[in-house]
Each structure stands twice: as C-alpha cells, then as structure tokens.
N, C-alpha and C positions, 0 to 999 in steps of 0.2 A: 514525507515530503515528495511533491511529485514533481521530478527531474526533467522532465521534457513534456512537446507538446503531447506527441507522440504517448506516452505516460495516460497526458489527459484526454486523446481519443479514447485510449483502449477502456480509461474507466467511466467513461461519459458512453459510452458503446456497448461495453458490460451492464451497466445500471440498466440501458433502454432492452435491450436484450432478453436479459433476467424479466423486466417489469412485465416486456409485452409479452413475452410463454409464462410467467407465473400467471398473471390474467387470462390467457386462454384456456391453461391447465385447471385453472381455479373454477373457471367457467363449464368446462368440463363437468368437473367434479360436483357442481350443482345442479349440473342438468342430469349426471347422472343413465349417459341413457343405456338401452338395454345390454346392448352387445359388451360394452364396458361394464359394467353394472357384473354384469355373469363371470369375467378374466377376474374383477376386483374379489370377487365372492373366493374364486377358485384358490386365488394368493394369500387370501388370512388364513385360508385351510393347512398352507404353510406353517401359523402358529401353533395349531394345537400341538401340544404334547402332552403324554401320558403320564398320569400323575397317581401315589396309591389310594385306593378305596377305603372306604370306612370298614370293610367287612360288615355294617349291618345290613346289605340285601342282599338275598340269594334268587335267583329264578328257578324258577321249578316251569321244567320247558316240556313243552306237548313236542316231544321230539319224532325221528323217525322208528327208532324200537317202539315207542310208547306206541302212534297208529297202525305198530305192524303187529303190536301183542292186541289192540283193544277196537281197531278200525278205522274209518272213516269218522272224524270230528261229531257232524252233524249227526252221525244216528246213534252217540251216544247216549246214556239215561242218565239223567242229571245226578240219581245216586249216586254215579260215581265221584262225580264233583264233590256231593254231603260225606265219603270216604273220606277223599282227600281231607276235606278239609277239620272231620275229625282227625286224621291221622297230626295235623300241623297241630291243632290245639294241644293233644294231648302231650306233643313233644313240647309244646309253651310255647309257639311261634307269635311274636306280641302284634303283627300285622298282617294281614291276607290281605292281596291284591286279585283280581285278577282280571285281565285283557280280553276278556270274552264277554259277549254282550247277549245276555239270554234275555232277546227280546220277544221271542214266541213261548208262549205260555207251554208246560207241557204236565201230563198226568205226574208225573212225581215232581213235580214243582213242590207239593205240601213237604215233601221228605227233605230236598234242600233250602226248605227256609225253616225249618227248623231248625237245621243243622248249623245254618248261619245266624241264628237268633242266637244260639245255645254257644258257641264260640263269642261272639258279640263285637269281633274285632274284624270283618268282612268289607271291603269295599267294592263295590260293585262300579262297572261303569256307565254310563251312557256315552252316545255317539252322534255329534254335530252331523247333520245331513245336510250335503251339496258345497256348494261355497259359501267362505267365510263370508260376513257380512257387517259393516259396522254396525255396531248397535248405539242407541237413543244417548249413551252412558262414554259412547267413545270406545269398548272393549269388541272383543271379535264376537258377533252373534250367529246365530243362524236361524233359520225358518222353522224349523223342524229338528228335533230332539229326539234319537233313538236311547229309548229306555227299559229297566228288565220288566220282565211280569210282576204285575202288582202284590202277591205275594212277596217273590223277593226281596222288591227294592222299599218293600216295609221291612222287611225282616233284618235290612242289611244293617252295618255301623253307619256307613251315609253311599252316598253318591258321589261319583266326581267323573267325569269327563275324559275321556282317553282320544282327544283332537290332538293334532301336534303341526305344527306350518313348515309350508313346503317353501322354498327360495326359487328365486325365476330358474336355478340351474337345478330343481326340483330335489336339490339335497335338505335335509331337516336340521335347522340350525334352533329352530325355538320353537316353545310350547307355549300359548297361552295356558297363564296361570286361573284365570278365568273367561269362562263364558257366558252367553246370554242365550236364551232361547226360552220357547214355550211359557218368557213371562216369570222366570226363573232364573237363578245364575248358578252355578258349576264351579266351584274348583279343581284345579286340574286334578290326577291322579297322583301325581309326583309330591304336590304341594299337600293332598290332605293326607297320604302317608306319611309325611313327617309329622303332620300334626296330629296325626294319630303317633307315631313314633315316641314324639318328643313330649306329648299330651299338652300341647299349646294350645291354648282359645281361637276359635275362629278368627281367620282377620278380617279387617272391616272390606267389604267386596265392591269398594272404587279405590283404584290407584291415586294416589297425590302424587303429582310433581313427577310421573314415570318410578314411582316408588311402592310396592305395595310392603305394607311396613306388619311381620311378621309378629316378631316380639320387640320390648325394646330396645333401641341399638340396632336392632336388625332388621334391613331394609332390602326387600329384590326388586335390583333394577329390573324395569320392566319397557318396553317401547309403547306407541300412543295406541296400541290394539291389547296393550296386559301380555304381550308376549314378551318370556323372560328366556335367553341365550341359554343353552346347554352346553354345560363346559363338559368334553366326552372326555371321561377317564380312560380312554384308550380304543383298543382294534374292535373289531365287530366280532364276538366270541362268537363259540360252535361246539357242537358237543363229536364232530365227527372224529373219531380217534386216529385218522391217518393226518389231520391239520398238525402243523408243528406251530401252529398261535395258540398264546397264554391266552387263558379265559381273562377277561378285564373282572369280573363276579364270578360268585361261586354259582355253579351253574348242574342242579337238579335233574334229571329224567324225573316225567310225572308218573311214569309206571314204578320205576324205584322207591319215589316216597309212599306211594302209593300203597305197596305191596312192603312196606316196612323192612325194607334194604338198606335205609339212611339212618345214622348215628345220632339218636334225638338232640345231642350237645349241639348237632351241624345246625339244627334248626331252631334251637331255644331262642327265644330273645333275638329274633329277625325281622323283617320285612320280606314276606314271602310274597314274590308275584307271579302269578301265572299267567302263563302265556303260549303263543304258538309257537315253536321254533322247527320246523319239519323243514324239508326238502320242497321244491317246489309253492308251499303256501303262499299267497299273497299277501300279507304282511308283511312287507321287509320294504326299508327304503333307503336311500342313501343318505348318506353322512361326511359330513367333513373328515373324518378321522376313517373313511372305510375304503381307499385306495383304490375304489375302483370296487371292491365288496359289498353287497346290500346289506343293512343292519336291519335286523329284527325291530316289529312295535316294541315289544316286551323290552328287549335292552336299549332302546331309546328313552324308554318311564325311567329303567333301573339309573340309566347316567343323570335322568332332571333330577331323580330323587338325590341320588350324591352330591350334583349341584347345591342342592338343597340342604341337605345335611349338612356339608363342611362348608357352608358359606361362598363357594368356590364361584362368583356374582362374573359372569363376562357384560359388558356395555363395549357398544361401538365409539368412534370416535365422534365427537361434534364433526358437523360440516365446517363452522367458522372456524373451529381450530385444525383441521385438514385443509381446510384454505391457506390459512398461516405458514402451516410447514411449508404449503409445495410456493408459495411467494418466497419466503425465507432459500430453498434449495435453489429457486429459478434466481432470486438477486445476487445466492451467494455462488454459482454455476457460473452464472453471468459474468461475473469479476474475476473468478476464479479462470476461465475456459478461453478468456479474451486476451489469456497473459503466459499461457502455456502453448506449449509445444503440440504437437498431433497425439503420440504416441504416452509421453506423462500426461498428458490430458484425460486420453481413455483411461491408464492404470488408476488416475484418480477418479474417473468417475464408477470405477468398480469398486475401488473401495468405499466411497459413499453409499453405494447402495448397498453393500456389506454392513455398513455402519447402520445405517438403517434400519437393515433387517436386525442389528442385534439390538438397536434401540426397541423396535417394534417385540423382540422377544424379549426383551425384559418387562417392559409395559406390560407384557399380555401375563408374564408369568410370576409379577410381584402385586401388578392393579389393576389385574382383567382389565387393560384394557387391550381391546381391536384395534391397531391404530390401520389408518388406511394404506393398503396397500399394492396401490393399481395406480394412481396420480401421480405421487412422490417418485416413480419410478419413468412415470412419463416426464416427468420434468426435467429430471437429470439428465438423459440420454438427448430433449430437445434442446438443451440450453447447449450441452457439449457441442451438437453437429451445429447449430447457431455461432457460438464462438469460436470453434475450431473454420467454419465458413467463413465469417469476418476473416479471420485472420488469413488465410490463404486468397481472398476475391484482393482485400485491402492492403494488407501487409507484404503479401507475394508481388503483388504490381509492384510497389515500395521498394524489394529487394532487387528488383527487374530493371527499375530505374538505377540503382546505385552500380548495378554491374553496367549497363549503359553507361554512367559517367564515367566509372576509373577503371574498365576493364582494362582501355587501353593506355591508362595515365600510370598502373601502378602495377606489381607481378599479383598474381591470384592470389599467393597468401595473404598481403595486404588487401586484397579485396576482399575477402574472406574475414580476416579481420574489422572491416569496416561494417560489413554485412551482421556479425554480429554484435557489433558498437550498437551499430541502427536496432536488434531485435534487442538489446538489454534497455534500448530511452538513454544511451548515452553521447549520441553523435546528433548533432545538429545541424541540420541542412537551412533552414531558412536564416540564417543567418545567427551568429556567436561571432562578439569580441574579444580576440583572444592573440596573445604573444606568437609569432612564426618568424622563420626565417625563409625570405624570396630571395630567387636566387634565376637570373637571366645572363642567356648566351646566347652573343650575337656571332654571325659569321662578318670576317673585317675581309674587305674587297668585293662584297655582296654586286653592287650594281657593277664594278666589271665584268665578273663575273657573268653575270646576264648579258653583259654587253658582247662580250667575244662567244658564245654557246650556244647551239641553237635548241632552241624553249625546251624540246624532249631530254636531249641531254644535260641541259642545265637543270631541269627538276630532280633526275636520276641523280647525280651529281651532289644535289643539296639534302636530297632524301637519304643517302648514304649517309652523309655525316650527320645528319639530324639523328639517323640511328644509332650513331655509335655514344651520341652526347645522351640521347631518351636511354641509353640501358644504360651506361652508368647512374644516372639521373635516378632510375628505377631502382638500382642495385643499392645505392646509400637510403633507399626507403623514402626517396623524393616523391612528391605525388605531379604527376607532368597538370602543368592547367591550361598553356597553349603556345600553338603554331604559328607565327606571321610573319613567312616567308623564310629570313634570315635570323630569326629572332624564337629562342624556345625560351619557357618560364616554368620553373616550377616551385613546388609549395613544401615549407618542411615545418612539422609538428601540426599536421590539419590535412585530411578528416581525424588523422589519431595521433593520438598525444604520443613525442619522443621528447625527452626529457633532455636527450643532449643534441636537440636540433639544427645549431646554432655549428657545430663540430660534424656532422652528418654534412651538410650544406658546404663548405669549406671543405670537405675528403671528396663529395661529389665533387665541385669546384675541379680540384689536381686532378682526382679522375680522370674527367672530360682530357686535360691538358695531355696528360700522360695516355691515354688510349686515343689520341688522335697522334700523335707522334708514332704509336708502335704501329697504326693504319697507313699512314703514309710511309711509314720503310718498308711496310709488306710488298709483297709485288701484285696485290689486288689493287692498291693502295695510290702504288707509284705511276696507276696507267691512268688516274684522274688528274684531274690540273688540284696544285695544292692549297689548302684554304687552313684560313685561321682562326680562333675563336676570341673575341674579349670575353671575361666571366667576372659577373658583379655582382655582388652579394650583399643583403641590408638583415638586420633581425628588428623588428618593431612589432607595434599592436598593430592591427589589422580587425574589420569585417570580413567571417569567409562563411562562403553559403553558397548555396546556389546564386544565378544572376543570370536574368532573362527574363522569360513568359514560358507561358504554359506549352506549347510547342514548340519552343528553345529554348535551352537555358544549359547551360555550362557551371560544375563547380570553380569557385574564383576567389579570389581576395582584391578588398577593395581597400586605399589609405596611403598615407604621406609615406608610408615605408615601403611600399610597391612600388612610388615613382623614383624613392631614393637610389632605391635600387637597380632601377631602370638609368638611370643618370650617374652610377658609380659602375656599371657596364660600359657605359660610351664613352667614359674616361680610362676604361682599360685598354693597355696596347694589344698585340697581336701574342699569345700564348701566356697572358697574364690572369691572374684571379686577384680581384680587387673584392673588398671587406669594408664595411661602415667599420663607425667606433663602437657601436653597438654590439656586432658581430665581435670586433676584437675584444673584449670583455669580458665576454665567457668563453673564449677561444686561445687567451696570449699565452697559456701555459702549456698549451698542448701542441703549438703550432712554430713555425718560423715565418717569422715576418720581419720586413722594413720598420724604418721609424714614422712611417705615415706622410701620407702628402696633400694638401688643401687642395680641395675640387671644387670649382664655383656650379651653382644647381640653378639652374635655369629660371627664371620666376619667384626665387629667395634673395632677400639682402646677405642672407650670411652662407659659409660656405660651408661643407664640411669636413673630417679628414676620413680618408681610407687607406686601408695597410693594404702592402701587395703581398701574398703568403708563396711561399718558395716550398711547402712542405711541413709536413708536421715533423711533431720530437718524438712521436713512435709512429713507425711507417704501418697505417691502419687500411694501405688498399688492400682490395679484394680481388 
C-alpha cells in the first residue's frame, strides 16, 4: 500500500527512470557498437575458468631444443616428419594431427606419404587464404585454399582446415567448424580428430538451426558463419622449464618422441598433434584465458578438440534475452535507487553486480552459457546515479523547504524528526485530517501598550516576551504556526504524532504562566513595563498542511477548533490557561482544574464550557 503522495512520486519516477535507461541500455546493446563491443568481449573473459582435460590429446611441440638439435623448420626433409610419425604408430597413437601445411612439393615427399598411407590415421591441413568470406551456403569461405602436395594429401586419412577467427579485440574465441573454398568444404581440424577419435560418420556439412548435429543427441552450437566457441581448458602452456604454469595438455618435445625418449604407454591411444611451439614463431595468438600471454595454433586445435570431446558447447546469450535482463535491472534499479539513501544505494548496487557476475558464472559453468557482460553492468550503475540524482535535485529541495518552515517553529531535533517523517512517505504537507491540540496566547493590555511606547521600544518590549512564550512553546514539542502582533499560535500533535498532545499543550499552557512570572522578578525583567498573557486551549479535528501558493505558504491548521480556541483565549483573564471540554477529557486526571465555566462563541447559538487549570497532579515542568 502506498502511504503518501510522495510514495507515488518516487514510484511513478522509478518506473520512467528504469524504462528510459533500460531502453537506451537496450538500444545500445543492439547496436552493439565497436568500442563497447571490444570492453563487452574483454568481461566474459572474466568467465572462463579452467576445467580437467580428457587426457586423450597430447602435442608433440616443434619446441626450442627441437630447432636448436635439428634447425631452422623450413630446411627440414620431410623424412623426418615420416620418423616421427612411424615412431607414433608403432607406440599405437590412434590420431596424428599435424599444424604444418606442406604445401610445396619436395623430393622426399614419395617417403612421407608412404609413411602416412602405411599408418593410415594422418590428418593433414589446409589453410583459408586472406579474409574470411561468406559463402553461397551461409559458412565462412574463402578464395583460395592452401593445400599439401598432391602426393600427400592423397596419401593422408583426410583433410581438414586449420582456420580459427579472430574477434575485433583480435583474441581467438572460435573456430569454424567448417569451410568453403576451391568449391569444396573442410572440416575443421578439432572436429575431424574427434571423428577420427570417436570413429563417428561424417556429419552432414550445413548447419540447421546454428546447430551442426554430430551424432545423435549431440549437437555443436555453432554461429551463422559454423563458427563453434572454444571453451579453453585453461592457461596457454609452455615447455620452458623456469615457467611455474601447469601445462593445460600433456605437452611433447618433437625431438624427444622423435628420438624414442617418450614411454610408448604416454602415447598409445592418443590424439597426437603437431605443431610449432618455439620462441619467437609466428603462430601464436591470443585468447581469452591467456592474461595478457599469446597461445600457440597448436594449443588452440588441442582446447576445440576437448571442446569437442567432453561436449564442453559455450553459445552467447540471445540479444532479446540480453535486452530483458538489462529492462528488468533498469526497472528494478529504478524503483529500487529512487527510495534509497546515497551510500545503501551504492552498497546495493555492488552487490547486484556481484549477484550478476555469480549468476553469469553459474550460467556459463552448468549451461555454457555467455551471458552478457558489458550492458547489465551499464545499467546498474546508470539507473543508481539517475535515482540517487532525482532524489537529491527533487527530495533535497523538499527537505530545504521543511527546515524553511519549522526551523524556526520547532528545536532541531524536532525538525529533524520531521525531515525524516517526510523521507520515510509519512508526513503530509498538502493537507491531512487529523486530531490536534491549538493552543493561542494573547498579550492582555496589547493596545496600551502601543499607546504609551514608542514603536522601537514597544516592539523590543513585545519581541522579549513573545520569546519567553516561543521557548516554552518549543520545549513542550509545540510546533509555533504564527505571529500577529500580540497574539502567538501553536500546533500540538502535527507535523508529528504525540500521543499525549492534549497534556503537552496544557504543561506548555502553565509554562508560559510560570516563566513569565520568574522574567518579570528577574531584574532584566523588572526594567520593562509588565504585561500579561491570556492562554486558550481547544483539542479538535482539524485540516493541517501547508496554506498559501507557491511563493508563500506557511504550515497551518484550518477548522472549527482553531477558532474555538481562538475564543476560549479572549475569555481568559490575565495569567489564566483556559481549556475546551474537549481538552479536559483527556487531561482531568493528570491535571487541576475548576469546575468549568459557559463562554458564549461569537457566530454560535450554543456556548461552550472551558476549565481554567491551576497545575497538574505531578508537576511535569521542565
């Protein structure tokens, strides 16, 4: 239930708030453009975490011993390749990969495709030349296809493609699983290792649905180019022996295997790929999970392949359901941000984005997914300084005005307490009907007064005692509402509830009486001419609220019990406090009084009675 208008600003104001940055945010997030685009990329890299490997691939790495025992790559003689790669057969290695593209023919070509026929489990790759390109089919094409010498790539188990796509922040987040070129299409390297692996049937080479559908049951998500997400099992290995990083794969020198150094168990029944991993080569590229570290081609294939093997499928988040969230954070910021404080406000919008991020890590780490993580995070933080703004341009004015009204009607903690009445939606300024007790003192001999003084010191004169009646006034929790002339008014149980209003009102009352008596024996007191108060007192319903216009306006009470009280004042004599019946009521136990006397009210047939009170039955001044 909403208690005030106030109430329904904040959430009429939250709603529009939230709506119009969740739509900007949203709009954003469609357009997508660069500069954000590359933060957003940077924040899921946030997600990855490292997870264990299948143990079925090993690399067998062209390291730095291996070019410092055997040379320079290029002036190798492919024997040594047909070594190697008897050395793997005979230890049973069920997969040879390898990252090297022997597209120039050379005189011992005949001796490594032998050697590759005669194992019969060799992949070879080819290499997309220039930029990607869509092709006819919707998949990443290219113009030109680098292939091995026609001996080998007859000799090989198949072909497959060793492409991998770069992201605008040039880190490698996906491999198309297929390509096009030369009129031909390509599986990737990753994907027909497995299926050489797993000894699966080709799959059908168009994706359905961003799906290319493996066996059945099993589906890799894929994007509208067949590129399929690498979920990186971890850091970017290294064979240098002073690194303190755990290899992510079991991780080979090619001169080791080579030269029959490796324990044939290490190699049985593996996926072996070869590849560069040397000092300096140009092969190496970054990765989400490489800290700033470039990751080898080679162990880029070895993570699609594990992708691949354990099913380990990452998919991005829809754009419409990334819309959603950051609408939902912006509507629920909005409401949230327009009802808080400065300082809870921020602590809360850090743990939303805490919350977030551990939503975003379980997504990612129970149902691959990506969820986004660049918008949602703009949302928060705009919707916060948005509602934390309302609240200080709108509400701070608000507070500014209420110390304006009672700074000097009431002491500060009462003002204080009003001030937070107003920020909880429970103080009502445009008006509320509500129970008070009005309570008016007049000064009696006013216009002789005026008549024998002259104007300076006649105001002095009245301003003194006006003060001594405004601090008791003050001191029983009275709220003052106004000055005229000889005549002071104030308000008891409004702006804030006092429950025993009615006895507050009546203690101010004697107050007054009794702190103008102990003013005039003083000898500050005794050098002014002497005056006296009548005190009238009514408790009734009343309208209190402000009362004015927009560039004046005064807090007030308006109603038949304001004037009563006004008219049970001008029937008090000179140091008396007069009381409706109303006031005596909730007052007769606590208090001493007459037996009441009929007062005729100016404008009524009927009259009323009012007690005159001599003092309470426990003496409660202050």
């Amino acid at each position: 239930m909403i208690k005030s208008k106030k109430q329904r600003r904040r959430l009429v104001a939250g709603l529009l708030l939230g709506l119009a940055l969740g739509l900007l945010v949203s709009a954003l997030l469609w357009l997508d453009p660069f500069f954000l685009a590359q933060w957003g990329h940077q924040n899921r890299n946030l997600l990855y975490s490292p997870y264990p490997v299948s143990g079925h691939t090993i690399i067998v790495a062209i390291d730095d011993q291996t070019l410092d025992a055997y040379g320079r790559l290029g002036d190798w003689p492919r024997a040594r390749h047909a070594a190697l790669i008897e050395e793997l057969r005979l230890a049973g290695t069920r997969v040879i990969i390898f990252d090297i593209v022997f597209a120039d023919a050379a005189d011992d070509d005949p001796i490594l495709a032998e050697t590759i026929e005669r194992a019969g489990n060799v992949i070879l790759p080819v290499l997309g030349q220039g930029q990607p390109i869509p092709s006819a089919t919707g998949l990443t094409g290219y113009r030109q296809i680098l292939q091995p010498s026609q001996n080998l790539a007859e000799a090989a188990q198949a072909l497959a493609h060793a492409n991998i796509l770069s992201d605008q922040d040039t880190l490698v987040r996906r491999v198309p699983l297929l390509i096009e070129g030369d009129d031909h299409h390509y599986y990737a390297l990753s994907l027909q290792a497995m299926i050489e692996f797993l000894r699966l049937p080709l799959p059908e080479p168009s994706p359905q649905k961003r799906h290319l559908a493996l066996k059945p049951g099993w589906d890799a998500p894929v994007d509208a180019e067949g590129g399929m997400l690498i979920n990186y099992a971890g850091l970017p290995s290294t064979l240098s022996p002073t690194s303190d990083q755990p290899s992510t794969f079991t991780l080979l020198s090619y001169r080791d295997v080579l030269e029959g150094r490796i324990n044939p168990e290490v190699l049985a029944d593996k996926i072996a790929l070869v590849g560069v991993m040397a000092t300096g080569e140009p092969d190496q590229y970054g990765a989400p999970t490489g800290e700033g570290q470039a990751m080898y081609g080679v162990e880029i294939h070895a993570n699609a392949i594990e992708t691949l093997l354990q099913g380990r499928f990452l998919r991005y988040q829809e754009r419409l359901s990334a819309a959603l969230v950051v609408m939902a954070l912006s509507l629920a910021g909005g409401l949230l941000w327009t009802h808080t404080r400065p300082l809870p406000g921020v602590l809360l919008a850090v743990l939303a984005g805490f919350a977030y991020f551990l939503a975003a890590t379980l997504a990612f780490d129970f149902y691959g997914l990506l969820l986004d993580m660049l918008y949602p995070y703009l949302a928060i933080p705009l919707t916060l300084i948005a509602g934390l703004g309302y609240r200080v341009i709108f509400e701070e004015r608000e507070k500014r005005q209420i110390i304006r009204l009672f700074n000097s009607k009431a002491t500060p903690q009462v003002v204080q307490q009003i001030i937070a009445a107003a920020e909880e939606g429970t103080l009502r300024m445009d008006g509320e009907q509500q129970e008070v007790t009005i309570l008016f003192a007049d000064i009696r001999g006013y216009t002789q007064l005026v008549a024998d003084m002259p104007p300076r010191q006649m105001l002095l004169t009245v301003n003194e005692y006006l003060r001594i009646v405004g601090l008791a006034l003050i001191r029983h929790q009275g709220t003052l509402n106004q000055y005229a002339g000889d005549l002071i008014m104030a308000i008891f149980n409004a702006p804030l509830a006092q429950p025993d209003h009615a006895l507050q009102a009546v203690q101010a009352g004697l107050a007054i009486q009794s702190d103008l008596a102990d003013f005039q024996a003083s000898p500050r007191g005794a050098k002014l001419p002497q005056v006296s108060f009548g005190v009238g007192i009514c408790t009734g319903s009343v309208v209190v609220g402000n009362v004015g216009f927009e560039q004046r306006y005064d807090y007030s009470a308006v109603g038949d019990s304001v004037n009563l009280a006004f008219h049970i004042t001008s029937a008090a004599l000179p140091g008396q406090v007069l009381i409706s019946d109303t006031t005596y009521q909730q007052v007769k136990d606590k208090v001493q009084a007459d037996e009441g006397q009929t007062i005729p009210v100016k404008g009524k047939r009927k009259t009323i009675t009012a007690y005159r009170v001599f003092g309470t039955k426990v003496d409660s001044r202050q």
